[in-house]
C-alpha angles and dihedrals in degrees: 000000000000096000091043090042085053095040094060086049089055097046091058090052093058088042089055099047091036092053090050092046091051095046083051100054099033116022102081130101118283112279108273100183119117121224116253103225120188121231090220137012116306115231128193111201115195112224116227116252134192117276088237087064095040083058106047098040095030095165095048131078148170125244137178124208122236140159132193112321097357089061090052089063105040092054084068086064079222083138125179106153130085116285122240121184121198116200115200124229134223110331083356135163137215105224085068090099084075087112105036090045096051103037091056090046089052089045088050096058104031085055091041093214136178096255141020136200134245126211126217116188126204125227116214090157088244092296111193096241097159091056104035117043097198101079094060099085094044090052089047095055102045085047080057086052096046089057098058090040094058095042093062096044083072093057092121091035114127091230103028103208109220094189133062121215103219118208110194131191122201115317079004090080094050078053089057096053096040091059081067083063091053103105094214099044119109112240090204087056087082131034098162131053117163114170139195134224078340116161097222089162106055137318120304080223107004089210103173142357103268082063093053097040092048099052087041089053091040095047091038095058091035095053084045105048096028100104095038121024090029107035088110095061121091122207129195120189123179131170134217094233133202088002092045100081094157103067111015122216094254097064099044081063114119092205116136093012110073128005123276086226084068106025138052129201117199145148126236088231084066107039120109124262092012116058102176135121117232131200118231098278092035092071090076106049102025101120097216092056093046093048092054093046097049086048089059096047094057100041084058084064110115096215096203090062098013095218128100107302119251099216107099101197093053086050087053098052088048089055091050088056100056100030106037123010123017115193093207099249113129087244148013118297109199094196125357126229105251098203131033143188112233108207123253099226098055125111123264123214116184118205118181103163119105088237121038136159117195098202120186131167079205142357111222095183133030107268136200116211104197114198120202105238102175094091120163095229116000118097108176139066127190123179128188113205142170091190100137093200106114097226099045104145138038139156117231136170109250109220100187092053092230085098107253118122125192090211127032134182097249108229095184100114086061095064121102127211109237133181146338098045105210084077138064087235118152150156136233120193112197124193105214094192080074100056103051097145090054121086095190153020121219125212105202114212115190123208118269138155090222108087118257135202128195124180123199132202134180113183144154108267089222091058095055114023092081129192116213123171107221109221121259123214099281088048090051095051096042081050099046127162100003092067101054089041100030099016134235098262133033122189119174105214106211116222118247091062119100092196151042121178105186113183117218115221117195101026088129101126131072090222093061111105137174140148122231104219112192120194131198114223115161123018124173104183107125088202125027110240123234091273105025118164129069134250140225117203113186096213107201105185111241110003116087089223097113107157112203127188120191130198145178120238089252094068147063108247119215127194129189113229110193133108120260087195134038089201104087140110116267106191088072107074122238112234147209118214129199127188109178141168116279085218094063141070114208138189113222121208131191105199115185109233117217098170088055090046093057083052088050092055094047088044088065117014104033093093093051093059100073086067085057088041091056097034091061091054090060098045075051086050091049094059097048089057097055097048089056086046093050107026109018099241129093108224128217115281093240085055098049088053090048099050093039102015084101114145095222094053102071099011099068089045095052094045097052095052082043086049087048096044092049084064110115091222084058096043090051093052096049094033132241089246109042101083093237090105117097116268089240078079095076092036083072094040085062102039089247097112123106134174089244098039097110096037085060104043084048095061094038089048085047090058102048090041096057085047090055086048094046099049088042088055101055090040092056091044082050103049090038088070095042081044079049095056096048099050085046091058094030115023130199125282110246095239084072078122101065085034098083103049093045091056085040083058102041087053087050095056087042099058093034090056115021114017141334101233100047088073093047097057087046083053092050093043080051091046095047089053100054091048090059101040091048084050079056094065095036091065092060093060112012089182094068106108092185098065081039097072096035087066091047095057097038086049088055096046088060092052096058075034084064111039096042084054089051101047089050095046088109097074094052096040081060094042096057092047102056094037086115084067103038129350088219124078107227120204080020091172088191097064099088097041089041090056090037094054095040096053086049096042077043086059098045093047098040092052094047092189118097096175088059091080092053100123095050101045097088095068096044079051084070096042092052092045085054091051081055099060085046094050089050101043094033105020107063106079087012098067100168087066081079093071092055090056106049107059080038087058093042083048088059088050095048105042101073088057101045087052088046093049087052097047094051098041112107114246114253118253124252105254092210095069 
């Protein structure tokens, strides 16, 4: 009944983790991107370096774009247009500056502009940068390289460039800010930095100290020179949002590392003009994204040089406009005009309804809608528009009282693109409480021969602008099932109103999730407009993280409502906007999401749980020690969870030295910067952080760990008959003795020389043998506790065997792809801890006789109890961390019987007697 009772524990833990996995790679909206396609053939010409460099940096190399014609010229390196570098991501290519490259070219010349760009595109032969940190400084420097290299290769250029624009993908964008660290790079060499699905705020995996040490050096400098040395350089971020579950959009923000005032954080969910989410490779070749982004790049031309502007805080504003918030004109406007004439000849319309529409297959004369404002009640306007004239609406002060005005005060620059994006469609919210001295507002409608369409609405701010609490758990449960089918909150949104605007209290935790559904009921338009259908935009403050849905009247509209980032700013509430049809009547649903909330949990909390995991086997290790120290005989690893796996007996402890550790006096003398702080630190940096957090990783960890126990178990059990049959057929040579160290150190010499994790995997082959082959004796006489406990330890020593291989697969992952280069792995990060581990796993194995350390395994008890607190308090984001305490936690339970062997061994006779 235990082990039932623990496997349906265990079964809801992988329920758990399997539901969230699922909601994360396939609950997100249908891929919107557009594919880039080329005109002609894409060429990527490598550009000749020095054989010093060829020789240092072997696997990399440096590559320009080029198609058709235009390739025919580059390949002469005869260069005059702007350089652009693109610097590839984890696992990354090249030739992924294939949309960037040829979209600008086609720009250039549809445009016909004065100047053009050339790409230039980095090798790192798909280096695997997010999973093996030793490669980063070696990228960074060969990318340092590439930019003097490209700037000289414009010495007879008419307009010599002396910056570079990066473009950086991925780990590719960590690459671009850590240039700015190298001591002899030249900070002027680069202005302009925007990167893509790149993890500014901490490793996705923080697999190994070079990793660690390489983020803590980029985001320190970064956070210290900021505000003076770079205070030139511009930097863009945007993340892919909900499709992108690989790097999630808080930690592509670019908040308390470089100033808002030179950097932007945004989601391409909510960047203008394109709207989509975009999973981690998308981001390089979705049209709407690349488009934006090549718009961006040209507007930060300065035309009297024709070369990037110099002037950081233009460049800036030009960044806000494509990235965060469009005002709807078909280009850049660099200042707007604050008054303007309105011409006398125009026609006027008057409209002094609340709700109006001003419909027109076509306009043959420039028209002036004029729209009543002094209103006895209402406080608010709103207008939807697709007008494509840059100046389309204004207040004035009508002197002749018909409501035509010569001057009016332009509002234009206040207006806010908004979906589809295949129109020029925008809104403008006026608050009319701030233009007193004004009678109208005039909605200026040029003459065209395209249809347009303009909608009006004057309301009282009080009857639109709505409060709902969104449930909590408790809610949730008390409610179930009726607010996941029917939904927690229903609101009837009347037709003749253009806008809601529902504020949403209690959104203040990343695992909340529901879903807006918004349903058309009566609709009384005879023929759809241009644009027919309404739009939800979920409007978090702060954050640039917007998330919009648009539908036509025909369809139900659905919204996700749930947070991509922890780190926001409560107080302002997070709302819910709804801009509908006045023809239409519509009933709105909030539907809580459990499904989603279980993907929430794994977004932002999955890679913390191999720390718990591993925390739990050695409260289970601790236990097994104990028990051979008090009563002579080594359980089995699922009962030693089970007896001292309680959560309060690790979790109170943990909290109270984080609690101690939070305290600024404590802070200050560790310092904020110096990574000896708990990574609960940067949990609450984040917003991630909760007081049951850790209560509730534990148990999951708990659950999945029995299950790993349970299924090793049975394999072992398994293998060891077959084991059983082919000893049996084959036995064993007699020199098995001398087997088992050679292999050991084999696996030594192996991890010493070539890589780390080569020996390891040797050590766990040779593990896995004597387990078996200990099982195999068990089974002749299953009484012996002796040769019980043997199989118990040794069990237990394949499990930390197997999760500290496969923490440390990276490196020889990496290893086995570059062999061709060098058979040895450099800046290998695994080779300590693997020698360490092996000689460890070595002593465990050669004394063969765990009850022999009896007498000393109460105090490694306390010394692996203490490895836990660390692991629990150090080891969760920091996952490398992990490899330091395993082979800290197989020394503690070799060490008693090493002492032991050496105490019992007889003293060695004097040969001279």
């Amino acid at each position: 009944m235990a082990l039932l009772t623990k496997l349906l524990f265990s079964g809801v833990c992988i329920a758990v983790l399997l539901y969230g996995i699922l909601d994360v790679i396939t609950n997100y909206e249908q891929n919107k991107c557009h594919m880039t396609y080329m005109f002609e053939q894409p060429e990527y010409l490598e550009i000749p370096l020095s054989k010093a460099i060829k020789e240092k940096f072997p696997r990399y190399g440096l590559y320009v774009y080029g198609e058709g014609p235009y390739a025919r010229q580059v390949e002469k390196l005869n260069l005059q247009g702007i350089p652009v570098l693109f610097i590839p991501g984890n696992s990354g290519s090249h030739k992924q500056a294939r949309s960037l490259g040829s979209v600008s070219l086609r720009r250039a010349m549809d445009k016909r502009t004065h100047f053009f760009f050339n790409y230039f595109t980095v090798d790192f032969n798909e280096d695997l940068s997010a999973l093996y940190g030793g490669v980063l400084q070696d990228e960074t420097e060969f990318v340092h390289t590439c930019i003097k290299k490209i700037l000289r290769l414009y010495k007879n250029a008419e307009n010599k460039p002396s910056t570079v624009i990066l473009v950086g993908h991925s780990m590719g964008g960590m690459i671009a800010r850590a240039l700015f660290t190298l001591p002899d790079f030249d900070h002027t060499q680069v202005n302009t930095i925007i990167t893509q699905s790149t993890p500014h705020q901490i490793p996705v995996l923080s697999v190994d100290s070079y990793m660690a040490s390489f983020y803590r050096n980029v985001n320190n400098y970064w956070r210290e020179f900021g505000a003076t040395n770079l205070s030139h350089v511009t930097v863009v971020s945007t993340g892919g949002g909900h499709r992108d579950y690989q790097v999630r959009n808080s930690l592509s923000s670019l908040k308390g590392i470089i100033d808002p005032a030179r950097s932007i954080s945004s989601s391409t969910i909510s960047m203008p003009k394109a709207w989509v989410s975009t999973d981690h490779l998308c981001a390089v070749w979705c049209k709407e994204v690349v488009m934006a982004t090549v718009r961006a790049i040209f507007d930060i031309v300065d035309t009297s040089t024709n070369q990037v502007s110099t002037d950081a805080n233009y460049r800036m504003n030009v960044f806000r406009h494509h990235f965060l918030s469009h005002s709807g004109s078909r280009s850049y406007t660099r200042s707007w005009t604050k008054e303007l004439t309105l011409d006398p000849s125009a026609t006027w319309v008057m409209e002094k309804g609340l709700t109006w529409e001003f419909a027109r297959d076509q306009v043959n004369e420039q028209t002036y809608i004029s729209i009543p404002i002094e209103r006895q009640r209402e406080d608010t306007f709103v207008a939807v528009s697709d007008i494509e004239s840059k100046d389309w609406i204004c207040v004035c002060k009508s002197e002749t009282g018909d409501g035509r005005c010569k001057k009016c005060k332009n509002l234009s620059k206040y207006g806010e693109a908004i979906p589809p994006s295949n129109s020029w469609r925008k809104v403008v919210h006026v608050n009319l409480k701030k233009h007193k001295s004004m009678t109208h507002v005039i909605i200026m409608v040029p003459r065209t021969k395209e249809k347009v369409e303009v909608m009006g609405d004057i309301y009282r701010r009080d009857d639109r602008h709505l409060s709902y609490r969104m449930p909590g758990f408790i809610d949730t449960i008390m409610t179930y099932p009726e607010s996941v089918t029917q939904g927690t909150g229903i609101l009837t949104l009347f037709n003749d109103t253009l806008f809601y605007d529902l504020h949403l209290l209690n959104m203040d935790q990343v695992f909340k999730a529901f879903t807006v559904k918004l349903e058309p009921k009566k609709c009384s338009a005879a023929t759809p407009d241009l644009h027919d259908g309404y739009m939800m935009k979920l409007h978090v403050p702060e954050s640039n993280e917007d998330a919009f849905s648009f539908n036509k009247l025909s369809e139900t509209g659905y919204l996700q409502v749930k947070l991509q980032s922890g780190n926001i700013d409560y107080s302002s509430n997070i709302r819910l906007q709804v801009y509908t049809d006045p023809s239409c009547t519509y009933q709105l649903k909030i539907l809580v999401s459990p499904m989603q909330m279980l993907g929430q949990f794994v977004r932002f909390y999955g890679t913390l749980l191999p720390g718990f995991m591993v925390a739990v086997l050695l409260m289970g290790v601790m236990h097994q020690l104990r028990c051979m120290a008090k009563d002579g005989i080594c359980p089995a690893l699922l009962d030693a969870i089970e007896a001292n796996g309680k959560p309060y007996f690790i979790i109170p402890v943990a909290m109270l030295l984080n609690f101690i550790f939070q305290l600024p006096v404590t802070q200050q003398a560790l310092g904020e910067d110096s990574g000896m702080l708990p990574d609960t630190r940067e949990l609450t940096n984040q917003g991630l952080m909760m007081r049951l957090l850790p209560l509730l990783l534990y148990l999951i960890a708990q659950g999945l760990i029995n299950f790993q126990c349970f299924v090793i178990d049975i394999g072992m059990k398994f293998l060891s008959q077959v084991f059983g049959i082919l000893c049996s057929c084959c036995p064993l040579p007699s020199s098995e003795g001398r087997v088992v160290p050679a292999f050991l150190v084999l696996a030594l010499v192996l991890s010493g020389v070539l890589c780390g994790t080569l020996g390891l995997v040797i050590c766990y082959f040779v593990c896995i043998v004597k387990v078996l082959r200990t099982y195999h004796v068990l089974r002749q006489d299953i009484l012996d506790s002796g040769v019980q406990s043997r199989y118990n330890l040794y069990q237990t020593t394949l499990l930390l065997l197997m999760w500290m291989m496969g923490l440390n697969l990276p490196p020889m992952i990496v290893w086995l792809k570059n062999i061709q280069y060098s058979i040895i792995l450099y800046n290998d990060p695994t080779w300590l801890t693997s020698i360490l581990c092996i000689l460890a796993v070595g002593a465990l194995l050669l004394c063969d006789d765990p009850l022999s350390g009896k007498d000393h395994y109460f105090s490694t008890c306390i010394g692996v109890y203490i490895l836990t607190v660390f692991l629990v308090l150090y080891g969760t984001l920091s996952t490398y961390r992990i490899s330091y305490v395993i082979p800290a936690t197989l020394f503690l339970m070799a060490i008693p019987q090493v002492v032991s062997k050496l105490k019992s061994s007889p003293p060695q006779k004097d040969r001279n007697m």
